[in-house]
C-alpha positions in Angstrom: 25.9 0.2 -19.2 27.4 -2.5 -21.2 25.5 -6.0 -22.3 27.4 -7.9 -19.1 26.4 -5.5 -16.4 22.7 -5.3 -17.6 21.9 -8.9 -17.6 24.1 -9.3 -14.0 21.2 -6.6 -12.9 18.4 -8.9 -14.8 20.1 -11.8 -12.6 20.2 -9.3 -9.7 16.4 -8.8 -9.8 15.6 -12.3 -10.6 17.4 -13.1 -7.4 15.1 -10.8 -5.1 11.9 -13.0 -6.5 10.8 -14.2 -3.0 11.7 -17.9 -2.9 8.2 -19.5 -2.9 7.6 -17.5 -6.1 10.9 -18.5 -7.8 10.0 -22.1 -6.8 6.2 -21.6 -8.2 7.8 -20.6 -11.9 7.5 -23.1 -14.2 8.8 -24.0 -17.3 10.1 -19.9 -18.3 13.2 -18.8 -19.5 14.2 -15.1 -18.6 16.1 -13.6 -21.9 18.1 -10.2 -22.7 17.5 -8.7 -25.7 18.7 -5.7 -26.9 15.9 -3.9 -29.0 12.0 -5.4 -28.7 10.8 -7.2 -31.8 9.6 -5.6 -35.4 6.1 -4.8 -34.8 6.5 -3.9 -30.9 6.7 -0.1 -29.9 10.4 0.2 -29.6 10.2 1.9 -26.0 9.1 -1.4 -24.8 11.2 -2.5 -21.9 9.9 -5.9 -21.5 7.8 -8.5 -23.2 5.9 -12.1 -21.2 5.2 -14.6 -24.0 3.4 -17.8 -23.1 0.9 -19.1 -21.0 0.5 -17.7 -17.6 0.1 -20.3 -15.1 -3.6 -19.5 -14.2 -4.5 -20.5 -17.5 -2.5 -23.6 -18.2 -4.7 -27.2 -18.6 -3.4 -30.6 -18.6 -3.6 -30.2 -22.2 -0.2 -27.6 -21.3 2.4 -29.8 -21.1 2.4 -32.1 -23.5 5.0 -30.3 -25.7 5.1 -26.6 -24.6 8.2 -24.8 -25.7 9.3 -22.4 -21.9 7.3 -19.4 -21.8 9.6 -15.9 -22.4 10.3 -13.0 -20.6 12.7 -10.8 -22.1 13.7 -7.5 -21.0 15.0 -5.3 -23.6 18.2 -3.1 -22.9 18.3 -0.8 -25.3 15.0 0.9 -24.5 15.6 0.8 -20.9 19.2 2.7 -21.1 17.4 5.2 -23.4 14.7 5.7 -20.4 17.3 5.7 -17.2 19.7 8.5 -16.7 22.4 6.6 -14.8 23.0 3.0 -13.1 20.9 3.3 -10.0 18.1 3.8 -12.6 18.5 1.2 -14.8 18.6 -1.0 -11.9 15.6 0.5 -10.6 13.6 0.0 -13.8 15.0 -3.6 -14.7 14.0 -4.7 -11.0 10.2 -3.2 -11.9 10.2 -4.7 -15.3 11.4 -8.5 -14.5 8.4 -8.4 -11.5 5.6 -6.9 -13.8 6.8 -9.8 -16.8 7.0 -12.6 -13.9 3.6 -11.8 -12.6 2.1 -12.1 -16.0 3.5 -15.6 -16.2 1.4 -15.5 -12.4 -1.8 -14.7 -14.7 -1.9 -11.0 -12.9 -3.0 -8.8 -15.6 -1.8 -5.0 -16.5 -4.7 -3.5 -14.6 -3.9 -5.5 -11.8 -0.1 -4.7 -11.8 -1.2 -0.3 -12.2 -3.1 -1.2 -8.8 -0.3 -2.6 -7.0 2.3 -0.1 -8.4 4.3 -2.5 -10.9 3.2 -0.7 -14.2 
């Protein structure tokens, strides 16, 4: 699966983020990257950097650069054995990275099955 068709199934699972939840997100930026960063494991298929929502002040906003989620494509075609898959595992991936921008936590995500 090529660069394009990845981050059209990124957009695809962004898209089925239930409306009041898409509405909720605040100042994130969803990213594609190919290969996590140096010092990540490199089977890492995505990455939330920022401050979840639960957690933010009104010190927050004065000045905060957009929190990050960025799913990584190589790592996830080296996981998925064809299309169907990789769209399967990028829709799993973009949820568990937006509900840590929600302030739900990993143990939390295992429970409900997003982990």
């Amino acid at each position: 699966m090529g660069r394009e068709e990845f981050e059209d199934a990124v957009a695809d699972a962004l898209d089925e983020i239930p409306a009041e939840l898409a509405r909720a997100m605040d100042n994130v930026v969803v990213l594609v990257e190919d290969d996590p960063p140096e010092g990540f494991e490199p089977d890492l298929l995505g990455l939330y950097e920022g401050t979840p929502l639960t957690e933010r002040g009104t010190w927050w906003a004065a000045g905060a650069l957009p929190d990050r989620i960025t799913v990584f494509r190589r790592p996830t075609l080296a996981l998925c054995r064809d299309r169907e898959h990789v769209v399967r595992e990028v829709r799993v991936t973009v949820v568990h990275e937006v509900a840590h921008h929600f302030g739900i936590d990993d143990a939390r995500l295992h429970e409900l099955g997003w982990a």
